[in-house]
C-alpha positions in Angstrom: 181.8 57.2 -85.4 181.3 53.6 -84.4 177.5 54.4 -85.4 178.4 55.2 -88.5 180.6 52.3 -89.0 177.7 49.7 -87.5 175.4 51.2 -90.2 177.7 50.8 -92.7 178.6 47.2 -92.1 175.2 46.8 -91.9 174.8 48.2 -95.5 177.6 46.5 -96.9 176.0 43.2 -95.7 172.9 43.8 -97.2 174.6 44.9 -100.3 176.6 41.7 -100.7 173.7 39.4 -99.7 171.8 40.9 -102.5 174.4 40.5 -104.6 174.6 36.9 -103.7 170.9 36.6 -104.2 170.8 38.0 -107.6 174.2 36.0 -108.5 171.7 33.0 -107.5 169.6 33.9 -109.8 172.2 34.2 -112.6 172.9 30.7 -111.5 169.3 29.4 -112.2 169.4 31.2 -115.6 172.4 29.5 -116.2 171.5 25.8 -115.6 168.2 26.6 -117.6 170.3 27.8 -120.5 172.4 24.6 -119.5 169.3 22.2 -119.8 168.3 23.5 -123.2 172.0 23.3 -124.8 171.4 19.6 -123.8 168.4 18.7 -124.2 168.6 18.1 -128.0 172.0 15.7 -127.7 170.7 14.0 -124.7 167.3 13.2 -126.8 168.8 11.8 -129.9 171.0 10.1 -127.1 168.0 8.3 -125.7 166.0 7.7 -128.9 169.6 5.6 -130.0 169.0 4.0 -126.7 165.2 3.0 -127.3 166.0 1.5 -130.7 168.8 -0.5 -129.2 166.5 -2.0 -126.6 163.4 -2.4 -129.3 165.9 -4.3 -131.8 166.6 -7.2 -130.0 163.7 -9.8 -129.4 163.2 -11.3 -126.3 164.7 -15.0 -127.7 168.1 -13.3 -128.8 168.5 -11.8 -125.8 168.1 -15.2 -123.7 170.0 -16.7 -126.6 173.3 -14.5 -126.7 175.5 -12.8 -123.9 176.6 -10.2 -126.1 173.1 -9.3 -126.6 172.6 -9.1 -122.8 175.3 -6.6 -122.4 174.2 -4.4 -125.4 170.9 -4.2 -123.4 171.8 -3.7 -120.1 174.4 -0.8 -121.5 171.6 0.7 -122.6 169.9 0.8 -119.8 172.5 2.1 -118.2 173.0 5.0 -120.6 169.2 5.6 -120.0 169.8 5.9 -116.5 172.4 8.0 -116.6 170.7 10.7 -119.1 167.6 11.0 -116.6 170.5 11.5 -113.7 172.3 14.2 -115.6 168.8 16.2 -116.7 167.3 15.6 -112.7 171.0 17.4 -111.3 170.4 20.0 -113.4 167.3 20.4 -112.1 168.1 20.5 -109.2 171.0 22.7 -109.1 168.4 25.3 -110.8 165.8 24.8 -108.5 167.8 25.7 -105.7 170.2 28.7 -107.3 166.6 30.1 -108.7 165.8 32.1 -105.9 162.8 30.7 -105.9 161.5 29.3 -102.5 157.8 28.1 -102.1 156.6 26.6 -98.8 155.4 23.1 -98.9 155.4 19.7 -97.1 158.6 17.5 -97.0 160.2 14.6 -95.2 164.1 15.7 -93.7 165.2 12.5 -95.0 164.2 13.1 -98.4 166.2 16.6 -98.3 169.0 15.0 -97.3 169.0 12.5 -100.0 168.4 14.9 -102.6 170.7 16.8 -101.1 173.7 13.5 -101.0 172.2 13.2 -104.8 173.1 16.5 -105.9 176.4 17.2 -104.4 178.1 13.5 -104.2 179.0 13.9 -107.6 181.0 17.6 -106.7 182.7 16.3 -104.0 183.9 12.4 -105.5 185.6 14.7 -107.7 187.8 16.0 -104.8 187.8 12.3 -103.1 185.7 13.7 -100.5 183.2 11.4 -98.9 179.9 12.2 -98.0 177.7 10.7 -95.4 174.5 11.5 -94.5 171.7 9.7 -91.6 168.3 10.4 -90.5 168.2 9.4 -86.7 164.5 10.3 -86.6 162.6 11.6 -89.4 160.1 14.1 -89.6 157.8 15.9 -92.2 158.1 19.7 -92.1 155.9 22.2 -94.0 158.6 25.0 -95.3 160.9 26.0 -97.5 163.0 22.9 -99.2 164.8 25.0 -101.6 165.8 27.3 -98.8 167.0 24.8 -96.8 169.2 23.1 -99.4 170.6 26.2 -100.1 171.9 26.7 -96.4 173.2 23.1 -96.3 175.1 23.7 -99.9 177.1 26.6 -98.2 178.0 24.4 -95.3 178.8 21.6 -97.9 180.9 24.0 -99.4 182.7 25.3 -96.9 183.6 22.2 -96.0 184.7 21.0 -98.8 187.2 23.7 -99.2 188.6 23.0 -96.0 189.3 19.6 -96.9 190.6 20.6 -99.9 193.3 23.0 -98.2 194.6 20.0 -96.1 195.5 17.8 -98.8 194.7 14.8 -97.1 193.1 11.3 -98.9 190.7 10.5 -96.0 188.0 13.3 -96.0 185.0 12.8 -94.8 181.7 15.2 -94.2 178.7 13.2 -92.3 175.5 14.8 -92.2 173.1 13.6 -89.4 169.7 14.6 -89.3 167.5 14.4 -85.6 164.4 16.0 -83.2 164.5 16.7 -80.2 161.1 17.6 -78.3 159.8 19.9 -81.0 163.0 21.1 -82.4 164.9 19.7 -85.9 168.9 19.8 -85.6 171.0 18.7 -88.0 174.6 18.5 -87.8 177.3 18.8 -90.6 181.0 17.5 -89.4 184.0 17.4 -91.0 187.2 16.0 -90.6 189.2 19.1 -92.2 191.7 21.4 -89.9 189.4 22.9 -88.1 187.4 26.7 -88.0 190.7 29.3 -86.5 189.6 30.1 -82.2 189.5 33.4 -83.1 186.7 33.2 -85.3 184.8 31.6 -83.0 182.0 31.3 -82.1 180.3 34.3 -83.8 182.4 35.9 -86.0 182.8 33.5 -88.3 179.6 34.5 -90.0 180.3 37.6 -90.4 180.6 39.3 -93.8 183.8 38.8 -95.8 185.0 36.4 -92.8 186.2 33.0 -94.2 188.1 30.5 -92.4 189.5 28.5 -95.8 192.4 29.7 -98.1 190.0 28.4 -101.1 186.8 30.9 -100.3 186.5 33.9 -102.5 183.9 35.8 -100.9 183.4 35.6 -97.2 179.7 35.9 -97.3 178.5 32.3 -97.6 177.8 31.7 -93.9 176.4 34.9 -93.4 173.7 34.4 -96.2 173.3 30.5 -94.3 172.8 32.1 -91.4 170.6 34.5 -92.6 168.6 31.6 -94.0 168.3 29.7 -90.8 167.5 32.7 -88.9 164.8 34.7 -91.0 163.4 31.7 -93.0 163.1 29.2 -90.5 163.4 30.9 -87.2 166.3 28.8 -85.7 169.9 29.4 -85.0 173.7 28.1 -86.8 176.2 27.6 -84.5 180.1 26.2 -85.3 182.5 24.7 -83.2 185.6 22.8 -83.4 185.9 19.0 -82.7 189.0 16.3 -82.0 188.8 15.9 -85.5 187.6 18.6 -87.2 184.9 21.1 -87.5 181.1 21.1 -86.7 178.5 23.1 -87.7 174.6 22.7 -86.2 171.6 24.3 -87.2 168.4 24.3 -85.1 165.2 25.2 -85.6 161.5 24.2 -84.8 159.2 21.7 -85.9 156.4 24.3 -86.9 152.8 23.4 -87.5 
């Protein structure tokens, strides 16, 4: 009986993380189809901008304020169109599924990373900080990667959520030690329940925040971590919250 029960968790795991997998997928469909419903509004958007800029000659806009703040509005507006179609991007790029192997710096991950969710959690008054103590280029999957550090993120973020307070922080601090990569995501949230620790909390359909719908976030990260990049997630509770840190080595 508790054979059959093993192999049957087993299946249902497998199950769900293929449901989460095509779900991603649905995802990058869906920020595609997301990027083409804006792309036309976003052009005539910039176009406006382009003739704002070219209508002023370079002696009016010495020669009036007003002019000066037409023009750096527009810039601003410029700016702010090629932020909006580079998130979407992103977010695409990493729900896709897709996950090709290639060179990167861990500081630039974690900036694209601060880039792309920042915006998410201002929105809840959660602030995020993130540090490179030594940086290293790594040949492997980037998109993968993000995608572990986006369930963390998230997790976290529902944690803080749940306790309501106005000083939430998550602090993300990339390192190497010897040949090894660790980074470390901490909160400052209520903490991950004793008796989920240290292992079952990335179990399937185990959640320690009121907020989570599916339980099987953590268990796709660790899956990540584990298969993809042949390290290890670990979580633990600190004075002040939670902390979660992945390891894994510096491969040639």
């Amino acid at each position: 009986m508790a054979e059959y029960n093993d192999i049957m968790s087993q299946k249902v795991e497998q199950d769900m993380i293929l449901m989460r997998k095509s779900r991603s997928t649905e995802f990058g469909d869906m920020f595609v189809s997301a990027k083409h419903q804006w792309v036309q509004p976003l052009n005539v958007i910039s176009i406006e901008c382009q003739n704002i800029l070219e209508s002023f000659s370079p002696i009016e806009i010495k020669a009036t304020s007003l002019a000066q703040e037409i023009i750096e509005s527009a810039l601003i507006i410029e700016k702010q169109i090629k932020q909006m179609d580079s998130t979407i991007e992103d977010f695409r790029e990493v729900y896709s599924g897709n996950s090709e192997t290639k060179q990167f710096m861990i500081s630039e991950l974690l900036s694209e990373l601060s880039r792309l969710y920042t915006p998410v959690l201002i929105a809840h008054t959660i602030h995020l900080e993130t540090e490179t103590k030594t940086d290293v280029s790594l040949i492997a999957k980037p998109t993968e990667l993000k995608h572990a550090l986006l369930i963390i993120l998230n997790n976290a973020k529902e944690v803080l959520i749940d306790k309501g307070s106005d000083h939430r922080i998550i602090s993300i601090i990339a390192d190497t030690k010897g040949a090894e990569v660790i980074i470390t995501i901490e909160d400052n949230g209520t903490g991950i329940p004793e008796e989920l620790l240290p292992e079952k909390l990335f179990e399937t359909f185990i959640s320690s925040s009121e907020q989570s719908s599916s339980g099987i976030g953590l268990t796709v990260c660790k899956k990540i971590i584990t298969e993809s990049f042949n390290g290890t997630v670990s979580a633990e509770n600190t004075p002040t919250g939670a902390k979660f840190t992945i390891r894994f080595p510096i491969e040639d």
